[in-house]
VOBA-1610 file (N, C-alpha, C; in pm, whole numbers, padded with zeros to 5 digits, always signed):
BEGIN
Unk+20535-06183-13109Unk+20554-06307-13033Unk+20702-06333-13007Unk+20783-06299-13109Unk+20906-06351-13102Unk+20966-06256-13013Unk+20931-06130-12980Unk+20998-05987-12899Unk+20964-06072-12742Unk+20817-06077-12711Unk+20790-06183-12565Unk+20898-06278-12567Unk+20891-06368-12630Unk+20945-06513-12573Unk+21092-06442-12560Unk+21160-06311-12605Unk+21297-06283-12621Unk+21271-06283-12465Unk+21144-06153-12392Unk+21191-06100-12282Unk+21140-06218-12197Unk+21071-06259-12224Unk+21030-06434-12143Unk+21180-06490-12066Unk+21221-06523-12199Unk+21340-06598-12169Unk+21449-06560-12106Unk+21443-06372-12124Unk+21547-06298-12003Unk+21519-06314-11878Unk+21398-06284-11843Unk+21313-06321-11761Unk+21332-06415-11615Unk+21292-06524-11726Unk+21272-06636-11671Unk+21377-06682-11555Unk+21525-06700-11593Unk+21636-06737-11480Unk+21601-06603-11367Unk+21578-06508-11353Unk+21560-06453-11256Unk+21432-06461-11153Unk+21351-06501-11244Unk+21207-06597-11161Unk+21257-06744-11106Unk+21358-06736-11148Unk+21357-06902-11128Unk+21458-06861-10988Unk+21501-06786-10954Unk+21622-06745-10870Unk+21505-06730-10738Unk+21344-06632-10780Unk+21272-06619-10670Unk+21215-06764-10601Unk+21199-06881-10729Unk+21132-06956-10662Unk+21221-07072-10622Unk+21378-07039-10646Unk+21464-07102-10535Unk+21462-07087-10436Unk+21438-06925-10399Unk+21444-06884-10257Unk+21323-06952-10189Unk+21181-06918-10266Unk+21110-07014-10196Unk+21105-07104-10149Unk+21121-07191-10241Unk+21173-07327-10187Unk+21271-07335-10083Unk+21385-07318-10072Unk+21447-07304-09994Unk+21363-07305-09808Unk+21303-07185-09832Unk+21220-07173-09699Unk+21105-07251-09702Unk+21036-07275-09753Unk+20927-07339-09748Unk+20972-07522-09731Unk+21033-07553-09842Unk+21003-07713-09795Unk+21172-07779-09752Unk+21273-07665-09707Unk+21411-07714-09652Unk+21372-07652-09503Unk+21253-07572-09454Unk+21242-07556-09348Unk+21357-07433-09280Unk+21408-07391-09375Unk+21535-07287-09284Unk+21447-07156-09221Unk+21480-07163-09095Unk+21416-07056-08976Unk+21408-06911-09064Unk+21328-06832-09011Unk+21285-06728-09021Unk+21382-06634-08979Unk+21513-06641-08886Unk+21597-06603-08925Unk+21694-06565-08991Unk+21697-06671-09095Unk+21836-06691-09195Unk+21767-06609-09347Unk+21617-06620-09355Unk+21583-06512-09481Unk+21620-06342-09409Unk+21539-06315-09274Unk+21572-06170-09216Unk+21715-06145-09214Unk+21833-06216-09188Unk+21953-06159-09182Unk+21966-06151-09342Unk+21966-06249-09410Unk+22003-06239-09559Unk+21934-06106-09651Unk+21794-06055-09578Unk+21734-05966-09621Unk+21787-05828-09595Unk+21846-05827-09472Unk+21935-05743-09464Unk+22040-05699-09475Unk+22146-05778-09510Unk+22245-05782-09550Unk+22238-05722-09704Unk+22151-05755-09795Unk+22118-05757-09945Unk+22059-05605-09904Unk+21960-05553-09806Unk+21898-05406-09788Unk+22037-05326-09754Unk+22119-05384-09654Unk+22213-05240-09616Unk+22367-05317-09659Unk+22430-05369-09724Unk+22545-05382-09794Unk+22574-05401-09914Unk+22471-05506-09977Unk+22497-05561-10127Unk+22446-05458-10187Unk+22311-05451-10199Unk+22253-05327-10325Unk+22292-05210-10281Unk+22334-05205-10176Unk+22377-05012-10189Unk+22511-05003-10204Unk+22641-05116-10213Unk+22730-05136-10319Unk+22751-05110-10460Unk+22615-05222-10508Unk+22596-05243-10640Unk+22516-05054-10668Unk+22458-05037-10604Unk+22448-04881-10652Unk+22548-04773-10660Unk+22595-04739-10557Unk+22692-04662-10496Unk+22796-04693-10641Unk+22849-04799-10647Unk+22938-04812-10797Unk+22884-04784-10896Unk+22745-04782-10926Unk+22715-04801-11041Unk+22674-04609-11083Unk+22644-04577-10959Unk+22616-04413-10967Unk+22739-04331-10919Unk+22871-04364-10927Unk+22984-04328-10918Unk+23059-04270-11055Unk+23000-04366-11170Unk+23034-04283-11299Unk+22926-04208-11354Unk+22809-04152-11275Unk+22761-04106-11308Unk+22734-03968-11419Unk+22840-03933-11379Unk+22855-03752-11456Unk+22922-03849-11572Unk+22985-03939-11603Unk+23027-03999-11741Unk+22905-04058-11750Unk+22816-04093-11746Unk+22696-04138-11857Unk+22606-04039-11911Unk+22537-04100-12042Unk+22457-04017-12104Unk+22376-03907-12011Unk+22296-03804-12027Unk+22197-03782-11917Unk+22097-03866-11975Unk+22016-03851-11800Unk+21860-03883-11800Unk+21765-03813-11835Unk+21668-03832-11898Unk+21591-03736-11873Unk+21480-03760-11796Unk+21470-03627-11707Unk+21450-03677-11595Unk+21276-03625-11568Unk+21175-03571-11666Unk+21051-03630-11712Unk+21029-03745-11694Unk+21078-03852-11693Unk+21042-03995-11664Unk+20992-04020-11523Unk+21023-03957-11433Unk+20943-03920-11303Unk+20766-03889-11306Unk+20798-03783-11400Unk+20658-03733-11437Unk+20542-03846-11466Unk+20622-03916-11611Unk+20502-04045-11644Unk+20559-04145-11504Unk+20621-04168-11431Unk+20611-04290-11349Unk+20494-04278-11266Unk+20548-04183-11170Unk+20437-04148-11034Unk+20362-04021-11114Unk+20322-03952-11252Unk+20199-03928-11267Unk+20086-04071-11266Unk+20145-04158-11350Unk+20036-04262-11373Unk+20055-04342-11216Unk+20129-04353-11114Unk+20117-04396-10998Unk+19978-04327-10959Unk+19958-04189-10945Unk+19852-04152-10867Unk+19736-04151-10982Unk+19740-04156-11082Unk+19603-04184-11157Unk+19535-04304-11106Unk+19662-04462-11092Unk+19599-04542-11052Unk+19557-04588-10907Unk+19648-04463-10838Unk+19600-04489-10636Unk+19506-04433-10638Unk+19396-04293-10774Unk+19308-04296-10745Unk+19175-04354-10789Unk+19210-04390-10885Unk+19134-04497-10915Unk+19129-04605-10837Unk+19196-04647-10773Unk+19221-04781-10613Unk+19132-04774-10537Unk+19126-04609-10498Unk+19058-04548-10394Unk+18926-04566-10416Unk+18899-04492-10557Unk+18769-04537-10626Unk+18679-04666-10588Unk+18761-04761-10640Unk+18737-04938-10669Unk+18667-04962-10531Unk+18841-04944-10429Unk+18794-04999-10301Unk+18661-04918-10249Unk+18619-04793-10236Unk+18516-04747-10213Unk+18380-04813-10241Unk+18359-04831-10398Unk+18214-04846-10438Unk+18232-04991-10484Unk+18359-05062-10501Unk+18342-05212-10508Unk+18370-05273-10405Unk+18411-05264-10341Unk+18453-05320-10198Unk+18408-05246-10067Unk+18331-05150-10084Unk+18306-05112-09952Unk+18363-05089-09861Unk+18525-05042-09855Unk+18607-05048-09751Unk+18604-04894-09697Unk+18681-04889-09593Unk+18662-04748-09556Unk+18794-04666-09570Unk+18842-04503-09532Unk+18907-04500-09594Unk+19084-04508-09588Unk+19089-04577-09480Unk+19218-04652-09431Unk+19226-04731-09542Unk+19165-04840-09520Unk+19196-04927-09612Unk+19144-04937-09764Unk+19097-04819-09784Unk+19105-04771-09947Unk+19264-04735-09979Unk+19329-04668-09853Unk+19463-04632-09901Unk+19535-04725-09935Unk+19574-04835-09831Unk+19618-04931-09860Unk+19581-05013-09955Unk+19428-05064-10019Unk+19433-05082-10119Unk+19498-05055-10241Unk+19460-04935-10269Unk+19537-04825-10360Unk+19669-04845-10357Unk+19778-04819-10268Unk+19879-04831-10236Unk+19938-04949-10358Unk+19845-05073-10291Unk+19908-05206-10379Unk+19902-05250-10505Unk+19814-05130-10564Unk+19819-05105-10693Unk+19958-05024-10760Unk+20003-04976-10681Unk+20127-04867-10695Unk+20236-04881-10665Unk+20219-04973-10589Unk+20340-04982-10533Unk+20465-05094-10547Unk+20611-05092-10615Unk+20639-05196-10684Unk+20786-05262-10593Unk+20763-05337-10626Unk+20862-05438-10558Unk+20995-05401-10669Unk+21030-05247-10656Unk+21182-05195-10758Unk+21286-05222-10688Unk+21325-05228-10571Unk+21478-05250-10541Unk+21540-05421-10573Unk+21432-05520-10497Unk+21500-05639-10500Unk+21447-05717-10600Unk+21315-05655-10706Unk+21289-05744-10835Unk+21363-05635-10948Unk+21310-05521-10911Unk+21314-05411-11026Unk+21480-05388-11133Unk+21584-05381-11014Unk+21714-05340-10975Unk+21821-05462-11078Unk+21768-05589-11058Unk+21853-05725-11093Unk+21742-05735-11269Unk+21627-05665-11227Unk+21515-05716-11353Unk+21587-05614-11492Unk+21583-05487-11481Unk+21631-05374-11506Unk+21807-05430-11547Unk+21876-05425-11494Unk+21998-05483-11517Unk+22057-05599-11625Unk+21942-05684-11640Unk+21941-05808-11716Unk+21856-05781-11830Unk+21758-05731-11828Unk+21641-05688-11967Unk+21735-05570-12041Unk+21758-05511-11966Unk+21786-05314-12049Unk+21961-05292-12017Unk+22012-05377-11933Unk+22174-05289-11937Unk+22183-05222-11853Unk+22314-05243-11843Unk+22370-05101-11759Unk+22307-05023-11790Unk+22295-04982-11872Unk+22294-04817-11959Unk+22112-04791-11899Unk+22022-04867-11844Unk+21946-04810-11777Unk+21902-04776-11627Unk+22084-04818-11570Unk+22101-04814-11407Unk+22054-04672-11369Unk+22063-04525-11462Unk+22076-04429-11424Unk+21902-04399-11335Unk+21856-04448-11474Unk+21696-04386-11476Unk+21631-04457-11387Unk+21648-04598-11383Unk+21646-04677-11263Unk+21664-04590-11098Unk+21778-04586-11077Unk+21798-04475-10973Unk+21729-04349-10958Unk+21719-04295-11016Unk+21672-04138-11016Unk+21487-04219-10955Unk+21409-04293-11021Unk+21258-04368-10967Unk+21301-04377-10845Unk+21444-04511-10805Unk+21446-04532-10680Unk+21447-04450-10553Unk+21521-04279-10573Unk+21537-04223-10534Unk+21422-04097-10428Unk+21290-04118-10579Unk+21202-04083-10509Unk+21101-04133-10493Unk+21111-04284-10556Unk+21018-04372-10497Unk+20916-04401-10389Unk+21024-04427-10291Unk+20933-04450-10148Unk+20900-04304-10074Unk+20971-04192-10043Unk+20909-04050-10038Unk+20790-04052-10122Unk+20764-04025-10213Unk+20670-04000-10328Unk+20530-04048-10256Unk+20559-04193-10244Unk+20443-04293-10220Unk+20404-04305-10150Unk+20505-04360-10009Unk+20455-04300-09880Unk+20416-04191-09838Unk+20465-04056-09850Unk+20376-03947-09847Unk+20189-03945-09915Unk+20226-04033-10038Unk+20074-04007-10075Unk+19953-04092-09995Unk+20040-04225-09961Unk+19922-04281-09898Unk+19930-04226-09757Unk+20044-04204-09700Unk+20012-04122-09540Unk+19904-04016-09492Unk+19931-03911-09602Unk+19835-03834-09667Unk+19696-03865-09674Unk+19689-03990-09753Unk+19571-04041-09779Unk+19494-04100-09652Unk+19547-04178-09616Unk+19521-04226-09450Unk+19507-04129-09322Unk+19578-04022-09347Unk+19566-03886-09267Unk+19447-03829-09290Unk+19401-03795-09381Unk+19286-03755-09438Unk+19118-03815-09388Unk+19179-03936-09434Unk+19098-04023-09400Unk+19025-04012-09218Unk+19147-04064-09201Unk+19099-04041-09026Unk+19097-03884-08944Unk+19145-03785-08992Unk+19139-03708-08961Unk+19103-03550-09023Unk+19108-03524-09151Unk+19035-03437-09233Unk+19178-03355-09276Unk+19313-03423-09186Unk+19444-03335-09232Unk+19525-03398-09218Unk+19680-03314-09285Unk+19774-03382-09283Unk+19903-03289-09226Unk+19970-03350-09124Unk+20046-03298-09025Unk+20212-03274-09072Unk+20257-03153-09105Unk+20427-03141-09139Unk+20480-03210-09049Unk+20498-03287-08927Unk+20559-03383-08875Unk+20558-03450-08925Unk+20482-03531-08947Unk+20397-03641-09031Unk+20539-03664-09143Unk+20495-03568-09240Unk+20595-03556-09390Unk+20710-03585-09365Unk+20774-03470-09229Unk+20944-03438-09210Unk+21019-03573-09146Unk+20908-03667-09081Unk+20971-03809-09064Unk+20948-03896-09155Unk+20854-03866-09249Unk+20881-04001-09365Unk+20976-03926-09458Unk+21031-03816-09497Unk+21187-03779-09524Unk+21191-03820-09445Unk+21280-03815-09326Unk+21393-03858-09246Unk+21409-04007-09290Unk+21336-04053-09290Unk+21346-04173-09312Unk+21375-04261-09457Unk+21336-04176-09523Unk+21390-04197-09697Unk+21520-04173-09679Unk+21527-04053-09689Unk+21712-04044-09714Unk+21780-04096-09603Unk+21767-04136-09498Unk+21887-04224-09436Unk+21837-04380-09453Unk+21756-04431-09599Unk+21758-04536-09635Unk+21905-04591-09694Unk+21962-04710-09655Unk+22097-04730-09761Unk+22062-04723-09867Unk+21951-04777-09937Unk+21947-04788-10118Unk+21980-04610-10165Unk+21854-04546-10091Unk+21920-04394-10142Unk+22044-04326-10075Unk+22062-04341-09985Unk+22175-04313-09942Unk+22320-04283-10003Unk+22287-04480-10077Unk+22422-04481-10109Unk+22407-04441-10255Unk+22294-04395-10333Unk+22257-04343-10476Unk+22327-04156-10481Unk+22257-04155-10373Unk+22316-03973-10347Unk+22437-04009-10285Unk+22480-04046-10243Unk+22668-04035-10234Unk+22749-04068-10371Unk+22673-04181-10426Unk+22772-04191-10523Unk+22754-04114-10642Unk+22635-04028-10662Unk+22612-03946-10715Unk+22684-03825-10729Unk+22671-03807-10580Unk+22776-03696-10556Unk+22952-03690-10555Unk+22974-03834-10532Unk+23131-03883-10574Unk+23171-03852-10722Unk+23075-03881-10809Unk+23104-03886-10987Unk+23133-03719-11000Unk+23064-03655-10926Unk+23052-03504-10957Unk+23212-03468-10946Unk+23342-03524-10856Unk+23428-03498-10846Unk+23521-03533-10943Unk+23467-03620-11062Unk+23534-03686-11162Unk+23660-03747-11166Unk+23664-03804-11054Unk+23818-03890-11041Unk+23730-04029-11013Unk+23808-04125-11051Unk+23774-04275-11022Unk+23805-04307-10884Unk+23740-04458-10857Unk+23753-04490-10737Unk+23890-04567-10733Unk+23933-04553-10604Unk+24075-04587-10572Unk+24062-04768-10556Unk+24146-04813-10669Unk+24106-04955-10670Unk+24113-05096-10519Unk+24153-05002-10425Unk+24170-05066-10308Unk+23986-05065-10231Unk+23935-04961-10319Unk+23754-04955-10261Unk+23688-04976-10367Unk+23795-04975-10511Unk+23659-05006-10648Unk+23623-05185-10603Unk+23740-05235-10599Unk+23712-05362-10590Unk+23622-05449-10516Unk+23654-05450-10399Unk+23564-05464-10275Unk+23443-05422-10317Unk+23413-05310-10298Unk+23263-05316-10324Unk+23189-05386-10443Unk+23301-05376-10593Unk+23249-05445-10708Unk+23204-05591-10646Unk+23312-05682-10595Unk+23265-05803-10565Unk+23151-05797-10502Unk+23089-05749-10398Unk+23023-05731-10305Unk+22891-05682-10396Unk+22892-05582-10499Unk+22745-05530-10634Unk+22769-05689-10657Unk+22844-05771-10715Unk+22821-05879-10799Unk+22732-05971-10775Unk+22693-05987-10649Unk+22642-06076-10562Unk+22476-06029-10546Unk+22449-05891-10546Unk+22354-05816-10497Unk+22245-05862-10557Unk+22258-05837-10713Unk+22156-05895-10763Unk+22072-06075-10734Unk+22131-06140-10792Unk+22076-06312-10742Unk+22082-06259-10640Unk+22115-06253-10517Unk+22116-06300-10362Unk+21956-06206-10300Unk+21903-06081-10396Unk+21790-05982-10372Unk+21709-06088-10433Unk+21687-06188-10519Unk+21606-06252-10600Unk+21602-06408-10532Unk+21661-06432-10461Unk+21644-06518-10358Unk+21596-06461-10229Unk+21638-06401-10169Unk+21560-06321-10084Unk+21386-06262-10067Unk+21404-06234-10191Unk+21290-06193-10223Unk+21158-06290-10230Unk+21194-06463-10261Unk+21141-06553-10295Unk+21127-06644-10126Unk+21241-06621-10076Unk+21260-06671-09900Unk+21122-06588-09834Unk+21094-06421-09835Unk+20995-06397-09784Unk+20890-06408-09818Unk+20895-06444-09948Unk+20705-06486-09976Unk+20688-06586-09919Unk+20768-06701-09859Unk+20760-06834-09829Unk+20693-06794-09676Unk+20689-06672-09624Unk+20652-06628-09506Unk+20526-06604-09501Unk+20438-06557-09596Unk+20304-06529-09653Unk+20220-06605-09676Unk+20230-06700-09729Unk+20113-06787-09763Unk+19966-06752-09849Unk+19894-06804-09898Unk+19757-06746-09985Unk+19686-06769-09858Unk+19608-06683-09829Unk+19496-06614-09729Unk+19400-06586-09772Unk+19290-06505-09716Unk+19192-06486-09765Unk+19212-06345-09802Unk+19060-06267-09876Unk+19035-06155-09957Unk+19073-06167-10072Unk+19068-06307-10139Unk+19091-06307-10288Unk+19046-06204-10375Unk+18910-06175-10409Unk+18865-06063-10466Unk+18949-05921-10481Unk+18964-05883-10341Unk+19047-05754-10344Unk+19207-05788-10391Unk+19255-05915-10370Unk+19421-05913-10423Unk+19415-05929-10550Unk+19273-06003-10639Unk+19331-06014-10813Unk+19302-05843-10844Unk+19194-05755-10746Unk+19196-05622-10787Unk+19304-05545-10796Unk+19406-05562-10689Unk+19525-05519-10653Unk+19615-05583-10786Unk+19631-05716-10784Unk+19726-05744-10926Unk+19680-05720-11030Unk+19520-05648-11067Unk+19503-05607-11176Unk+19550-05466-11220Unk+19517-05373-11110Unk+19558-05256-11076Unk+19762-05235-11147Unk+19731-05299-11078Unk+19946-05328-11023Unk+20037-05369-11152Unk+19971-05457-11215Unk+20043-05518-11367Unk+19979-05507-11446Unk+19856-05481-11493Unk+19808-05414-11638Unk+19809-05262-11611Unk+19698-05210-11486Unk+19631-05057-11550Unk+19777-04953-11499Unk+19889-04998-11417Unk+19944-04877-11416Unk+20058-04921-11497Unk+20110-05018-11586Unk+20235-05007-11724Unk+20135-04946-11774Unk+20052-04924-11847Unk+19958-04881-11939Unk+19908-04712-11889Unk+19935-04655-11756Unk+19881-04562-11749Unk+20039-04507-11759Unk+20131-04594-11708Unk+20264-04490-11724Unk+20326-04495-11842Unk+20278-04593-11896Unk+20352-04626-12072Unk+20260-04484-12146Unk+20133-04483-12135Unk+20050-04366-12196Unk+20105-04200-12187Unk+20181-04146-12047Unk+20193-04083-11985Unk+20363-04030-12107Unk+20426-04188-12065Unk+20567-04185-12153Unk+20537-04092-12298Unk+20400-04116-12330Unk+20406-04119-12512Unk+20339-03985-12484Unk+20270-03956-12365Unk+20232-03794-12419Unk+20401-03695-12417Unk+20430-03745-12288Unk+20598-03647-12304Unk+20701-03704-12413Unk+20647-03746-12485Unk+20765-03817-12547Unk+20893-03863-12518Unk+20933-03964-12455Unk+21014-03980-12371Unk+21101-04030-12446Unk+21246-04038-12408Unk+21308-04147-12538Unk+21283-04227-12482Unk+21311-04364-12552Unk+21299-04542-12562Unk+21349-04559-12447Unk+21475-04561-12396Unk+21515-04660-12308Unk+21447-04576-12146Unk+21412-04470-12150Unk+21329-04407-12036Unk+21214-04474-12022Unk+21125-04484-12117Unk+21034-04531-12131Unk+21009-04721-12092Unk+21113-04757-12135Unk+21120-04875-12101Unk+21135-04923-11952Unk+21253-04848-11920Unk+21265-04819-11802Unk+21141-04837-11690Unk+21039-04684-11663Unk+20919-04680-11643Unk+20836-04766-11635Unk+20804-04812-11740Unk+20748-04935-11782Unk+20748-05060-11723Unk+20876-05080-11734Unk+20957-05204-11678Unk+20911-05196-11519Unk+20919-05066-11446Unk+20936-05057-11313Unk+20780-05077-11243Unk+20709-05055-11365Unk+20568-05011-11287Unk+20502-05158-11253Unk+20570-05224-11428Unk+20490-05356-11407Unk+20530-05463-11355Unk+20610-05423-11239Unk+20657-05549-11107Unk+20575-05558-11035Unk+20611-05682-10933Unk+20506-05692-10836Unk+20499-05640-10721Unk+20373-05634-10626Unk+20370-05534-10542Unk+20475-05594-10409Unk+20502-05433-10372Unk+20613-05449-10311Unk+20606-05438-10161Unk+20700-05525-10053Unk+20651-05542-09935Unk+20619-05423-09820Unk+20680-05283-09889Unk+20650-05211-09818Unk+20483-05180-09821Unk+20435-05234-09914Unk+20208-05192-09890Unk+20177-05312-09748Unk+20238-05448-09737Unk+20226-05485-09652Unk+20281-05446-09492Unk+20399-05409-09539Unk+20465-05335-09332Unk+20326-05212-09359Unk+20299-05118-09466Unk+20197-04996-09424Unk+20087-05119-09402Unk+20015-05226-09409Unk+19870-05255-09371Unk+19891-05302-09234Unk+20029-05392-09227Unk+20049-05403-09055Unk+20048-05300-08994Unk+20115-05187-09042Unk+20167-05034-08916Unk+19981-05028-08919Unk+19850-05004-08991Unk+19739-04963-08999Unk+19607-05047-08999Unk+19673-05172-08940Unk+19602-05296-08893Unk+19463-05344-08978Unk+19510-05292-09124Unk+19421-05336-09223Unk+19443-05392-09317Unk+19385-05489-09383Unk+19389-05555-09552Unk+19516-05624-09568Unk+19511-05631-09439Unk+19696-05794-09413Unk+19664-05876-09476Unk+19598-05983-09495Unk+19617-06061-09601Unk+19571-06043-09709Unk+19445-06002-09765Unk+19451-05964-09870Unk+19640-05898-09983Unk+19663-05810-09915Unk+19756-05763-09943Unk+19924-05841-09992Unk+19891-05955-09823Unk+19980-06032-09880Unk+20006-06149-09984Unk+19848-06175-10009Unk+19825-06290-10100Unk+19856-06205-10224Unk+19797-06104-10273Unk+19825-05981-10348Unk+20019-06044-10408Unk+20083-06039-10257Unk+20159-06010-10345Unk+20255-06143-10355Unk+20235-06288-10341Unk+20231-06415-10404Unk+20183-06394-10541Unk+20056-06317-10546Unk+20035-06369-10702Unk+20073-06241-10817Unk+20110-06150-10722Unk+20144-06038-10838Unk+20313-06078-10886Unk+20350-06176-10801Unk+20541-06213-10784Unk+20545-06330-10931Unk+20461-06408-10898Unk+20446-06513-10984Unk+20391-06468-11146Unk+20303-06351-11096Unk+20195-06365-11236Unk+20319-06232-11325Unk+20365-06137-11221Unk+20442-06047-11316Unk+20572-06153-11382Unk+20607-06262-11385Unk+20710-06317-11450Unk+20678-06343-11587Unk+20519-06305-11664Unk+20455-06359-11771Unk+20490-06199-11812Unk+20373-06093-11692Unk+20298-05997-11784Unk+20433-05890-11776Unk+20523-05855-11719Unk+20644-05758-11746Unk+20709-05794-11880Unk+20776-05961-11905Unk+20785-05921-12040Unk+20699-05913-12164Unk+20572-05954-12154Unk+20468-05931-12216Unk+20442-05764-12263Unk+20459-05668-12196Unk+20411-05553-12181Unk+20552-05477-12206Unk+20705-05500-12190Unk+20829-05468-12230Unk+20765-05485-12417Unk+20755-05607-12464Unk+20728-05658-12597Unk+20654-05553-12673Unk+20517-05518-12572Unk+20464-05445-12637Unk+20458-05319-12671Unk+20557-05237-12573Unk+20606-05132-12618Unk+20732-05072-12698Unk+20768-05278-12771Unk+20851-05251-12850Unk+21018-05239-12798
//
């Protein structure tokens, strides 16, 4: 009890940062403009600052080990197929929107909850392992449900298909600026304090300003209908996959702060990219988005709940 209320209470000011942002949009009325520029600004300057510095001393930190991939997105696709499962014979959906179902079981809101969540619970010292998930995060996932949706409608899946969702990962800023500064540390000279600085101010900000942001676009969503399928999705999403990737951790034996890591990442809430895939595939839009109102709110209990319990 006393390990929870520790991570509760870490917690908590950074939930409280999302449901400023809410507020903010919701009952100060500020246009639908002023969250999209702020969302972008925080997507292509602040966090790929706060990365880019932070994966700049990279070759000076401990290594990773980098098995922690393995238990993340192994237990990712245990539980997209099990999703697939659910939505099939409990929901009757077909198999578009089994993917997307699935998807929102898997899929985590890591850059603008994960990134500031990660930072404040675990330290620096787990920016690395953090990165290396972020890195193949959205490749990973999007390929599987594209895949999955390819399949679906068509019995295959097209190397075009793949070679533009790469293209499109790596000229993301978050990875972008992870593999540059990755590749900067490799040269082992520091940054020239006329560019350490600047950008430091500019990481400082990244975090709160992603956690307001983050809270401005739910204010865009609203609770909708398909209740049924979104508590499936937040059940999926914050109990069965920490638990399938925490399981995964203990067969490879992972060290502690990997594990935590993992853990930490899986059991956020679902993240807005399952909603742009149900718009691009004109299925399970609200469901999806109510999904992820209550997976935003309800993961502020069950992440440190489930940090606690793995000690």
């Amino acid at each position: 009890m006393a390990s929870f209320l520790h991570n509760l209470y870490l917690a908590a000011p950074l939930y409280i940062l999302v449901l400023v942002g809410f507020a903010i949009a919701r009952w100060r009325k500020w246009p639908k403009s002023i969250s999209s520029a702020l969302a972008r600004f925080v997507f292509t300057v602040a966090l790929p600052a706060l990365m880019f510095i932070m994966m700049s001393d990279f070759s000076r930190l401990p290594p990773v080990d980098a098995r922690l991939l393995i238990a993340y997105f192994g237990g990712c696709l245990l539980v997209f197929l099990l999703g697939r499962i659910v939505g099939h014979y409990l929901f009757r959906l077909d198999g578009v929107s089994q993917s997307v179902f699935a998807l929102g079981g898997v899929f985590s809101n890591n850059v603008l909850l994960g990134v500031p969540l990660a930072k404040s619970m675990l330290g620096d010292e787990a920016m690395p392992s953090v990165a290396l998930v972020l890195v193949f995060n959205a490749l990973t996932l999007w390929t599987l449900v594209t895949i999955s949706v390819e399949w679906a409608r068509h019995g295959s899946f097209s190397v075009a298909g793949f070679a533009k969702t790469a293209r499109n990962v790596l000229t993301n800023p978050i990875v972008a600026s992870i593999l540059a500064g990755a590749l900067f540390s490799t040269l082992g000279q520091p940054l020239p304090g006329l560019i350490q600085m600047p950008l430091s101010m500019i990481g400082q900000i990244a975090a709160p300003l992603s956690l307001v942001v983050v809270g401005m676009g739910l204010a865009d969503y609203g609770i909708r209908k398909g209740w049924p399928q979104s508590l499936a999705i937040c059940l999926l999403k914050l109990i069965l996959l920490p638990l399938a990737v925490w399981g995964l951790a203990g067969i490879l034996a992972l060290p502690p702060l990997e594990t935590r890591v993992v853990v930490l990442l899986s059991s956020l809430a679902v993240g807005v990219n399952v909603y742009l895939m149900s718009r691009q595939f004109n299925t399970m839009e609200s469901p999806v988005a109510t999904s992820m109102l209550l997976s935003t709110a309800l993961s502020g209990v069950t992440a440190p709940l489930i940090l606690s319990l793995i000690g």
